[in-house]
C-alpha positions as CSV (number, residue, x, y, z in Angstrom):
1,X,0.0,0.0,0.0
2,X,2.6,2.2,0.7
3,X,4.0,1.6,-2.9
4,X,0.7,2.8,-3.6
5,X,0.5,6.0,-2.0
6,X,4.2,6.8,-3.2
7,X,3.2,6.7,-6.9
8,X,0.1,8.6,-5.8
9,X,2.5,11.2,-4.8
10,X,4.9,11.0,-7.1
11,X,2.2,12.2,-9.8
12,X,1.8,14.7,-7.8
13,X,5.1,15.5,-8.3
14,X,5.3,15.0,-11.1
15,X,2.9,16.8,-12.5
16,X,4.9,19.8,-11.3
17,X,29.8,5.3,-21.8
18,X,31.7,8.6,-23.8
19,X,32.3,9.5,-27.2
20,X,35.5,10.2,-28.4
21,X,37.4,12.0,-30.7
22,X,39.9,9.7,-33.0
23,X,43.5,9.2,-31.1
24,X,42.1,10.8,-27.4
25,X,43.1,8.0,-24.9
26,X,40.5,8.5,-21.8
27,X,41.5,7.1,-19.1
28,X,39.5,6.0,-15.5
29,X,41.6,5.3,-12.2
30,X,40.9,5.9,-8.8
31,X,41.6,9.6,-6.8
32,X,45.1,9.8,-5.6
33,X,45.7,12.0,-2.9
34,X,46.8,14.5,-5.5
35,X,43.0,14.7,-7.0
36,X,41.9,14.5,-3.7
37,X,43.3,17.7,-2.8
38,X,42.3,19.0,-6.2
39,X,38.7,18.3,-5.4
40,X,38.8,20.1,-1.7
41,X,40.2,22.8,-3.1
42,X,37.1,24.0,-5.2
43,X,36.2,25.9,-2.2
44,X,32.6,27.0,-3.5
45,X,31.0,24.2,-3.8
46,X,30.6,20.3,-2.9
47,X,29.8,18.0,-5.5
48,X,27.8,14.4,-4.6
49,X,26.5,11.6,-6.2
50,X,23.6,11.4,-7.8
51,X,21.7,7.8,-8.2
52,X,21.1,7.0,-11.9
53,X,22.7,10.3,-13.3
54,X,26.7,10.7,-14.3
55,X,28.5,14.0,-14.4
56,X,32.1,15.0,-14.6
57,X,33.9,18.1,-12.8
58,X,36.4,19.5,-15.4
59,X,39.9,20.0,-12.6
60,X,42.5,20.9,-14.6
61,X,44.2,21.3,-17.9
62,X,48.2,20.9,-18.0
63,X,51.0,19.4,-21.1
64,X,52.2,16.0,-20.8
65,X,56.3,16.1,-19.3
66,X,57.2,16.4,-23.1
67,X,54.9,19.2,-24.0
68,X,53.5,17.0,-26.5
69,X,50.3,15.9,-25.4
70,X,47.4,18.3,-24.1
71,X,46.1,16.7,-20.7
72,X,42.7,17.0,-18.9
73,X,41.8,15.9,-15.7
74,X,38.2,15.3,-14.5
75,X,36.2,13.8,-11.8
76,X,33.4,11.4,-12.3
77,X,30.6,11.4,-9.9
78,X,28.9,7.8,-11.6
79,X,25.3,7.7,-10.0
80,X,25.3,4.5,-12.3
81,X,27.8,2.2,-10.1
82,X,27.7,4.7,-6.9
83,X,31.9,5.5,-7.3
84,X,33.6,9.0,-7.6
85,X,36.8,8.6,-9.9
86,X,39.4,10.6,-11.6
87,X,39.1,10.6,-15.5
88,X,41.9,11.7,-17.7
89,X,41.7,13.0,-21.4
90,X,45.1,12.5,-23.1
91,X,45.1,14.7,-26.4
92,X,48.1,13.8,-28.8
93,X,49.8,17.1,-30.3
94,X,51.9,16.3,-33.7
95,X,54.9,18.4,-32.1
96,X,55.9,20.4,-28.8
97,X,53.7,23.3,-27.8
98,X,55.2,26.0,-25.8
99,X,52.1,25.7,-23.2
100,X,48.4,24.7,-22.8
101,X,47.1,27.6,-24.9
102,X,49.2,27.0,-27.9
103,X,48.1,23.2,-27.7
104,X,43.8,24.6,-27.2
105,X,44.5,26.7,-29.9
106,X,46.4,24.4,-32.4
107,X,43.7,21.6,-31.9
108,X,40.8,24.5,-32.5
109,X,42.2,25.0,-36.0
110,X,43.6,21.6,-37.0
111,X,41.8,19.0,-34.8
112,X,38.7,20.9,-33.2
113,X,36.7,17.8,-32.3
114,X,39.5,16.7,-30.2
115,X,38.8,19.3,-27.8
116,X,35.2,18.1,-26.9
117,X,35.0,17.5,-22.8
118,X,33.0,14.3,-21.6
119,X,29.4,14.6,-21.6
120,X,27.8,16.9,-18.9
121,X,31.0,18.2,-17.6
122,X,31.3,21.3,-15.4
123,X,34.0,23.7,-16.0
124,X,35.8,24.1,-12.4
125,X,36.0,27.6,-11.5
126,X,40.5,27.1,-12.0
127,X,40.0,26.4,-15.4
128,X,37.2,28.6,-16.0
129,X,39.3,31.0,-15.0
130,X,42.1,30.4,-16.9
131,X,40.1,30.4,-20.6
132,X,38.4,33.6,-19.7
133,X,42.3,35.0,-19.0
134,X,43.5,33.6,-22.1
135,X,40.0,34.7,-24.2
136,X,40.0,31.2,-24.9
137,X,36.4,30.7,-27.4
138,X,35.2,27.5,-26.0
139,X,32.4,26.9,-28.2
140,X,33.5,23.1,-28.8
141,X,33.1,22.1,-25.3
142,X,30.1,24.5,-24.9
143,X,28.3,21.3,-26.3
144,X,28.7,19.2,-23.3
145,X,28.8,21.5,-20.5
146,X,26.6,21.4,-17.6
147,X,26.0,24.5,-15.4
148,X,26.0,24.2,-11.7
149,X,22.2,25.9,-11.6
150,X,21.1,22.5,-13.7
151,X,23.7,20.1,-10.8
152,X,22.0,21.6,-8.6
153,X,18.3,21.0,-9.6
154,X,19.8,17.3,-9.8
155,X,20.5,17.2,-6.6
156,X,24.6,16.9,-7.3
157,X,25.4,19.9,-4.8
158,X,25.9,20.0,-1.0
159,X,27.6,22.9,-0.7
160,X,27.8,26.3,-2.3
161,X,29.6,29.2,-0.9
162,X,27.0,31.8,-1.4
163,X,24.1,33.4,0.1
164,X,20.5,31.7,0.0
165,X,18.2,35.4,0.0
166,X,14.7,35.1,-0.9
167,X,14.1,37.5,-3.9
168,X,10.6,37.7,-4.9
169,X,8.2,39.6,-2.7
170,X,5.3,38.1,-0.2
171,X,3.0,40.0,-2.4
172,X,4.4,38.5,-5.7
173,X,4.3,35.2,-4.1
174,X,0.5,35.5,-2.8
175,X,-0.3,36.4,-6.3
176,X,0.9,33.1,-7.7
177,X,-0.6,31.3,-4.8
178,X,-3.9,32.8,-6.4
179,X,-3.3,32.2,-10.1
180,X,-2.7,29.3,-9.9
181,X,-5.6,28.5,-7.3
182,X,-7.4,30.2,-10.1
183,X,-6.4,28.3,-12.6
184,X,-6.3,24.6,-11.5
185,X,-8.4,24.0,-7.6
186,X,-10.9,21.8,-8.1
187,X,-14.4,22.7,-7.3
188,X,-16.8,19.7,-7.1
189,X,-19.3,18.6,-4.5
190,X,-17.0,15.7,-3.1
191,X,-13.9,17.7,-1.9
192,X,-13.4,19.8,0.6
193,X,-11.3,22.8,0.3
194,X,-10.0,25.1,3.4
195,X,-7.8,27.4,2.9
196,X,-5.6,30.3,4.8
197,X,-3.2,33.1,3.4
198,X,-1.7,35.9,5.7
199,X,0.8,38.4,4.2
200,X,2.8,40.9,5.9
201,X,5.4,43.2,5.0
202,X,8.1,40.1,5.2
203,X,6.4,37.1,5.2
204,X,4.0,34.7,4.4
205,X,1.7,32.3,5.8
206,X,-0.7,29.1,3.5
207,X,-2.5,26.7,4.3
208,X,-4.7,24.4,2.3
209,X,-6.1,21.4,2.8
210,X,-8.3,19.2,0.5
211,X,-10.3,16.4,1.4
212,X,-12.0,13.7,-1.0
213,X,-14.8,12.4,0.2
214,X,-16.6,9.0,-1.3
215,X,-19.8,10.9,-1.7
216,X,-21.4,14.8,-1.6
217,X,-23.7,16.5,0.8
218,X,-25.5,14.0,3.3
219,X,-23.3,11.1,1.4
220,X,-20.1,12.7,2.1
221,X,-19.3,11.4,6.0
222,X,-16.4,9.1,4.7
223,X,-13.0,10.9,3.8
224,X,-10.8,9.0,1.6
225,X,-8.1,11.1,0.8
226,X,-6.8,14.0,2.9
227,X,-4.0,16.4,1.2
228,X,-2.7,19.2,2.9
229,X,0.0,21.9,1.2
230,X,1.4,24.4,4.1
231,X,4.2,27.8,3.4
232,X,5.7,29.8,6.1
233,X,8.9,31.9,5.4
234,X,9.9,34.9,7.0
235,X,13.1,37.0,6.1
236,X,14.8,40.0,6.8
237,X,15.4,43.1,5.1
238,X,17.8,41.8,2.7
239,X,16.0,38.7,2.0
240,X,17.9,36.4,3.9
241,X,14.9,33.7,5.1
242,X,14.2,33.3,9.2
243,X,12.2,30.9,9.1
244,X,11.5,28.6,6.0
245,X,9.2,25.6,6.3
246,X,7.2,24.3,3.1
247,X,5.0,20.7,3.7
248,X,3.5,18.7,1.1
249,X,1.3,15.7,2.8
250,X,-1.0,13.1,1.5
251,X,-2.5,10.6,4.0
252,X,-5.1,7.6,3.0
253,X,-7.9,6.9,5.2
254,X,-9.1,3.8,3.7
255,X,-6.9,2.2,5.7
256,X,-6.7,1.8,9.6
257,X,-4.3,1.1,11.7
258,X,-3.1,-1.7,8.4
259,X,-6.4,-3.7,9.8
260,X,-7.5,-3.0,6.2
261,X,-5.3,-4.0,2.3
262,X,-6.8,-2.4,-0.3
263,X,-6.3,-4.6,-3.7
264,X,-4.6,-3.3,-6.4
265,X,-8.3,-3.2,-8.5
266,X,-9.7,-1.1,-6.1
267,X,-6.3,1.4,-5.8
268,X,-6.9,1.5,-9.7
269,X,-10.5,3.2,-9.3
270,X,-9.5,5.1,-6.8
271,X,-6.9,6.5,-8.6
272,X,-8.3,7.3,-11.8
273,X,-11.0,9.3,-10.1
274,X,-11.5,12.8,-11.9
275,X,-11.2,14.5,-9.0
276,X,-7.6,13.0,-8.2
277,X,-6.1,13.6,-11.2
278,X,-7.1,17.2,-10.6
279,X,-6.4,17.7,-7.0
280,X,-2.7,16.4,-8.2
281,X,-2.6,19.0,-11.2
282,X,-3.1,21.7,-9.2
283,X,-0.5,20.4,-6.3
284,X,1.8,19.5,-8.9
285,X,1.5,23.3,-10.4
286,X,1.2,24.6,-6.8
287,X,4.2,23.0,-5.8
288,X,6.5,23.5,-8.8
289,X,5.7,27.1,-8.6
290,X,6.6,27.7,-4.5
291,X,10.0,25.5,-5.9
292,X,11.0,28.1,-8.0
293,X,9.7,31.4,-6.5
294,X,11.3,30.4,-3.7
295,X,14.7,28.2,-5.3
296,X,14.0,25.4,-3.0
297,X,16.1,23.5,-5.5
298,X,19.0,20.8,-4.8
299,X,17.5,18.9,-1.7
300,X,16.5,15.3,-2.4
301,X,15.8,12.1,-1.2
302,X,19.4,11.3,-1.8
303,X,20.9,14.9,-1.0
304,X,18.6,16.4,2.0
305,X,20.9,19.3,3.2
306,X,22.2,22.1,0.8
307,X,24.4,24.4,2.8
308,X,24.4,27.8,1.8
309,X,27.0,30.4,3.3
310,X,23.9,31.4,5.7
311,X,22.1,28.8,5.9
312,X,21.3,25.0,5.4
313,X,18.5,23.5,3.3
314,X,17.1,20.5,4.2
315,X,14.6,18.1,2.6
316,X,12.9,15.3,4.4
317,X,10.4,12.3,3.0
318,X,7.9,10.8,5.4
319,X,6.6,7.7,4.0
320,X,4.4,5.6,6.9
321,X,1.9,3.0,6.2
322,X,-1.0,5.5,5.2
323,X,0.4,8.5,4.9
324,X,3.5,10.6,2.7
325,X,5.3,13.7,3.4
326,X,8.0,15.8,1.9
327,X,9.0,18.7,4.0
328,X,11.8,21.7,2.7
329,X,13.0,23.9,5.8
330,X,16.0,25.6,6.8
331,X,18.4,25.2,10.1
């Protein structure tokens, strides 16, 4: 059942190997303690693992002893096989180049596709660096990059060395809270809508809670579903958040106390209902829209704290025998 309720909630949510060029020798071994200090030392931001989902972290770019070869170094963070791993890219030069950017810009005439990075890499802020000294045009790579904004919405960052602040107004938020109440609530006789939305000059205060019933007026004694959606952020004058706590909750009475197993026939009605499929469009939209407004990005089932230089993010999933919760709130 609770398999159930999980895929009820995920609609919910929902609703809301490499490629090489010719004659590059890539390379996968394990950190040494070189790498390792490599990777600490990208001071602004932890990188994690992600399950299902591979990414590499671009560390450096150096010649070979002989100044013949052009030599890449990357991390792998395989969500695949669960293993972090250093990477190298070996690019063979014809003759000696003087240094990395004679060798960049000797491949971007002659050999341009040798140049391409792995696929998603991000560009470490070293070598970034480095090519924006050198007004190095990187459109080869540009390809295959992968910005930390799209990591993070993965779920790859635990860290980032900047401030979490809370742009977008109480006002502006309330008035998305509407449209989209607007836009997508469902009004029919067999679900039960209460509702509460304060706004002050810094903060912000909703509450709704929807209850499907199995029948309408004198019919509708029985709940069967009860969804409840619940904001309340404060910050301060520059937007730096207070107090932070956004609650997503779905719990099933049809069953008590697991005295009762609905089969999979009846789960099927009761999921294909009208009225479900529109109470989870409109948390879907609800939800994907507080996400953003408020960039509750990066926390996951598999990455609940994001620390910020203020503050941490954290993400929890409640999943009992009749009921679900995901909760976003700061410490």
């Amino acid at each position: 059942m609770k398999k159930i309720l999980l895929e009820c909630l995920l609609l919910i949510f929902l609703l809301s190997g490499c490629s090489t060029a010719d004659n590059v020798n890539i390379s996968s071994i394990q950190p040494e303690a070189e790498t390792d200090e490599r990777i600490a030392a990208l001071a602004d931001v932890d990188f994690v693992i992600v399950p299902d989902f591979s990414y590499h972290v671009l560390l450096e770019e150096k010649m070979s002893s002989e100044n013949t070869h052009l030599i890449r170094r990357y991390v792998k963070y395989d969500g695949h096989n669960n293993k972090v791993s250093e990477v190298v890219q070996d690019i063979p030069l014809p003759r000696r180049e003087d240094d990395v950017v004679a060798a960049r810009n000797w491949l971007k005439k002659n050999k341009s596709a040798k140049l391409k990075v792995l696929p998603r890499t991000f560009v470490s802020e070293c070598v970034q660096s480095k090519w924006e000294s050198a007004d190095y045009d990187y459109s080869i790579e540009a390809g295959r990059l992968i910005s930390l904004e799209e990591l993070k919405k993965f779920g790859a960052i635990s860290r980032l060395n900047e401030v979490f602040v809370i742009n977008t107004k109480p006002e502006e938020i309330a008035a998305f809270i509407e449209a989209v109440e607007a836009e997508y609530l469902p009004r029919t006789d067999n679900i039960i809508t209460s509702r509460e939305l304060e706004i002050l000059q810094r903060s912000l205060i909703y509450k709704i809670e929807l209850v499907l019933r199995d029948g309408s007026g004198k019919d509708s004694t029985n709940a069967l579903v009860t969804v409840n959606m619940q904001l309340k952020y404060r910050v301060d004058e520059l937007g730096n958040p207070l107090d932070l706590n956004f609650e997503i909750s779905l719990k099933d009475h049809t069953l008590q106390e697991k005295q009762k197993q609905l089969n999979m026939s009846e789960i099927g009605v009761f999921l294909r209902k009208k009225q479900m499929n529109e109470t989870a469009v409109f948390l879907g939209e609800m939800r994907e829209i507080l996400i953003r407004e408020l960039d509750l990005y990066g926390v996951k089932k598999h990455n609940p704290t994001l620390t910020y230089a203020n503050i941490t993010l954290n993400y929890e999933l409640i999943e009992e025998n009749n009921y679900l919760a995901e909760k976003f709130f700061i410490q």
